[in-house]
N, C-alpha and C positions, 0 to 999 in steps of 0.2 A: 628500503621497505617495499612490501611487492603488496601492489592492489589489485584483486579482480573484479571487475565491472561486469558485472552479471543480467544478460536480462534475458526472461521466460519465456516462450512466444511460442501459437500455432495459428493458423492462421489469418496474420494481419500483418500481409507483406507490403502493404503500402505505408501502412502505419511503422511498421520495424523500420522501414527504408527513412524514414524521413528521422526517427528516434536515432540510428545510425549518424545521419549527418550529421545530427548535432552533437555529436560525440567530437565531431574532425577539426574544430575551432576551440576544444573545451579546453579550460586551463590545469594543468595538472600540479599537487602538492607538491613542493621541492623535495628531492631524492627519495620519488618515489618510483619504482619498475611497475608500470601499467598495461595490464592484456584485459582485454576485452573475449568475454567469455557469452558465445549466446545460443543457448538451450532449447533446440526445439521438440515440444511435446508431441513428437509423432514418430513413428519407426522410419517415417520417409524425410530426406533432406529435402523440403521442399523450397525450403526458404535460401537455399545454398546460392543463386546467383547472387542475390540483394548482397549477403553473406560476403562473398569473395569482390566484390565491386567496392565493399566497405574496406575490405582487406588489402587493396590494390591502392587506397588512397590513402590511410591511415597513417602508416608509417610507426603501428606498432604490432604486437601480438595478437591474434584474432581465433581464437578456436571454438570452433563449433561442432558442439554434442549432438546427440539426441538421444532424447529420456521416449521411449515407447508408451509407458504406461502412462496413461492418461490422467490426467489432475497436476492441480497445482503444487501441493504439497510435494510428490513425486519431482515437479522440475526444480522445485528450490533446493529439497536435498541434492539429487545430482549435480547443482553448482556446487553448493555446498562442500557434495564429497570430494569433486576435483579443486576444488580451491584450499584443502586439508592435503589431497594428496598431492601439490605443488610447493608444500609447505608458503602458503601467501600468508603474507599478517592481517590482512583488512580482506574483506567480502563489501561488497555494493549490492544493493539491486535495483533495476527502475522498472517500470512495466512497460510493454513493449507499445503502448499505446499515450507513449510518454513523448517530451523535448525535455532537454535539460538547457540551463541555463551555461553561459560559457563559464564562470566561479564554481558551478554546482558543487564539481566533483572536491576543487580546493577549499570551499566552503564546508563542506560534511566531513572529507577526512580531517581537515584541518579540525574542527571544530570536538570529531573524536579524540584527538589524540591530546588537544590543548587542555580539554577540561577530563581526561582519564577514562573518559567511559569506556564502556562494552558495547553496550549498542547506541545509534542515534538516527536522528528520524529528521526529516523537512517536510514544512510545506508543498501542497499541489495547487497549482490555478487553472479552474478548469474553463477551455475551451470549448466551441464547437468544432469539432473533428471535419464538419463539411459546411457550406453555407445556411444558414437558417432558411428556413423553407414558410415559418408560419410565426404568428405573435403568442400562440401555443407554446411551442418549443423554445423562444426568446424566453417566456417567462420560466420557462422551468431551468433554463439555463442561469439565468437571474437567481432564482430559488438556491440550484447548485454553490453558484459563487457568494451567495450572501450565507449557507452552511457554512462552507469549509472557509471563507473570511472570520466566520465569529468565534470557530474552532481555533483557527491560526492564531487572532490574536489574544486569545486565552492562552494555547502555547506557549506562545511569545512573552505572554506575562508569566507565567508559570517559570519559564527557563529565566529571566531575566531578575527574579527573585530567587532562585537557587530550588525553584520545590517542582521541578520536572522528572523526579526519579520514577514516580507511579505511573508515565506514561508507555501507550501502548506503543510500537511502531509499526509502522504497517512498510510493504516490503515496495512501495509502488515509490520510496523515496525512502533508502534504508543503507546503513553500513554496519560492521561486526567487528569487532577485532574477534580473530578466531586462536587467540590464545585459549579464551575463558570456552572458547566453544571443546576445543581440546580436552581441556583438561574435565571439563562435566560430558562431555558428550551430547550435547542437547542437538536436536534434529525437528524438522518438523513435523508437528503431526500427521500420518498420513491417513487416518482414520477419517481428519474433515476432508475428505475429498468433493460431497456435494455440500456439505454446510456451510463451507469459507471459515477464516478465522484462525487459521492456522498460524498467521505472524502477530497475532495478539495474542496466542494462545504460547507460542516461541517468546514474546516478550515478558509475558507474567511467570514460566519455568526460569529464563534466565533472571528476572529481579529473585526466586527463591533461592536461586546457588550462591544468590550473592552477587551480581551481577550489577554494573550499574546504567541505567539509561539515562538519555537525556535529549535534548530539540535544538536545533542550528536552522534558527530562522531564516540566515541567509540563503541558503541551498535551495531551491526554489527548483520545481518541475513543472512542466507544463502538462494537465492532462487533458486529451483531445477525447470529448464525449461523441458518442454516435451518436446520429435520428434516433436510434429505437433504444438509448438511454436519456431522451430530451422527450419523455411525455409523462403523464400526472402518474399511468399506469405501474412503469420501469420506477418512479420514485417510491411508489407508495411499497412495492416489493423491494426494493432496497430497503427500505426501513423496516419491513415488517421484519429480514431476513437480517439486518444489525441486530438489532432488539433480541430476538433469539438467541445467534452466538452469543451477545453480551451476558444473556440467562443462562447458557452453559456452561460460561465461561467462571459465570460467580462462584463465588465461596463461601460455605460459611453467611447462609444471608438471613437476617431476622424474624423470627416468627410473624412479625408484622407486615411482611414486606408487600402482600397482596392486597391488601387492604390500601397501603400507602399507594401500589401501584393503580389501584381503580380512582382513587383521587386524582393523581398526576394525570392518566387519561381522560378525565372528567375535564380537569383545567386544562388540558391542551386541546381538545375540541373547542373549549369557551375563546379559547386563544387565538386558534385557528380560525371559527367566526367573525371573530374581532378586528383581525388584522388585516393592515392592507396589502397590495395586490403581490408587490415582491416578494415582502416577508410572509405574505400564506404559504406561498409553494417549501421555503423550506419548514412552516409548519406544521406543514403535511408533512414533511418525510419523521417529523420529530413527532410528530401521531404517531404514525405509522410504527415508529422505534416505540413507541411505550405500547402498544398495542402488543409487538411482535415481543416486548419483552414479557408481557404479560404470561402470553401464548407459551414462552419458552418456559417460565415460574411453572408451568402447570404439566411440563412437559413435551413438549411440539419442537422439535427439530426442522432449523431452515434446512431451505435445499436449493442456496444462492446457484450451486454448479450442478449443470444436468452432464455426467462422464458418459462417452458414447465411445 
């Protein structure tokens, strides 16, 4: 079986480098052929040393693209395409501002293949990317990891009673079998280029083909948050800019729904008041998400990526 390990990146050569090492300890599924595949969104190989220093210790496959045109959407297709036109069975992706865990990779393919799905998703634990600097940024880092902790162990419930098929996957800890991709053609949208959303947006077309998903709790990424995603500012535009795509992304949604949504905002302000110091900060960002989904109900389009 042939896996490619795909990850996205433009400039975050120290972060890539360190995502790389932990690729060289990682445990791999049995009889599986794995090349490491990594895409950089710029016309220049800029990241090409880190690149071949990866390649030089590895002791497997190492190829490195580059997608020009700028967006995310744009670098995920082009893994995409070259991992159809290698004929590979399995697609991965991690973000390039990731660690993986040494099980990771055996953990998700495994986990794809055991229970038949099409796509499947893990856990992030999020880090600081550099030393804390203030009790500011501690708490929002707090914030961060008490979100995606109460997320995770919903998942985790969710998969663990068989009812994870409606979840979304997001691409920052992500695999495919690219059989089902074949045979429907599904791609990413390139349309969200500054809105993001594009691998929720790839998960809700492949649940309509018929497609099935699912969560491998064990598979575990580590994601390394910068300074300048560790303040109240960077959360509250994250949420406002979830909420959004979440609004675009709906279907089909009930003539009531604005109404319901000005309550839900009403109670999460009360909430957010209320609460102590850890759990305000990800209260805020869960403001922020019902706010921004509002915004989106009424028409407002995020613009999480500024393309330059």
């Amino acid at each position: 079986m042939k896996v490619i390990v795909a990850v996205a990146t433009l400039g975050r050569p120290r972060l890539l480098g360190e995502l790389l090492d932990s690729f060289i300890d990682m445990e791999h599924p049995e009889s599986t052929d794995v090349t490491f595949l990594i895409v950089e969104n710029d016309a220049i190989a800029r990241s090409a040393p880190i690149v071949d220093s990866f390649k030089s210790r590895i002791g497997k496959d190492v190829v490195h693209l580059n997608e020009a045109r700028r967006g995310i959407p744009f670098a995920r297709n082009a893994a995409l395409e070259w991992a159809l036109g290698q004929k590979a069975d399995v697609l991965c992706f991690v973000d390039d501002d990731g660690e993986v865990s040494r099980d990771w990779l055996k953990n998700l393919v495994g986990t794809l293949l055991e229970r038949q799905l099409d796509l499947v998703g893990g856990p992030i634990r999020p880090v600081p990317a550099e030393p804390l600097k203030s009790r500011r940024a501690a708490a929002v880092l707090a914030g961060w990891q008490s979100k995606y902790g109460s997320m995770q162990q919903e998942r985790n419930r969710l998969s663990a009673s068989g009812e994870d098929g409606q979840l979304n996957i997001y691409t920052h800890n992500w695999a495919a079998r690219l059989e089902i991709i074949r045979k429907t053609g599904l791609r990413f949208d390139e349309t969200m280029l500054e809105t993001g959303g594009s691998d929720s947006a790839f998960s809700i077309a492949l649940r309509a083909a018929g497609g099935r998903s699912g969560w491998a709790g064990s598979a575990a990424v580590i994601d390394k948050l910068p300074t300048d995603r560790l303040t109240f500012s960077y959360m509250w535009r994250r949420g406002l800019s979830q909420g959004m795509i979440s609004a675009a992304l709906a279907k089909n949604l009930p003539s009531g729904m604005p109404l319901l949504m000005s309550a839900r905002i009403i109670a999460g302000m009360i909430i957010f008041l209320a609460s102590d110091k850890g759990r305000s900060i990800q209260n805020l960002y869960s403001l922020a998400f019902q706010w921004g989904l509002w915004l989106g109900l009424r028409g407002r389009k995020a613009k999480q990526y500024r393309i330059s």
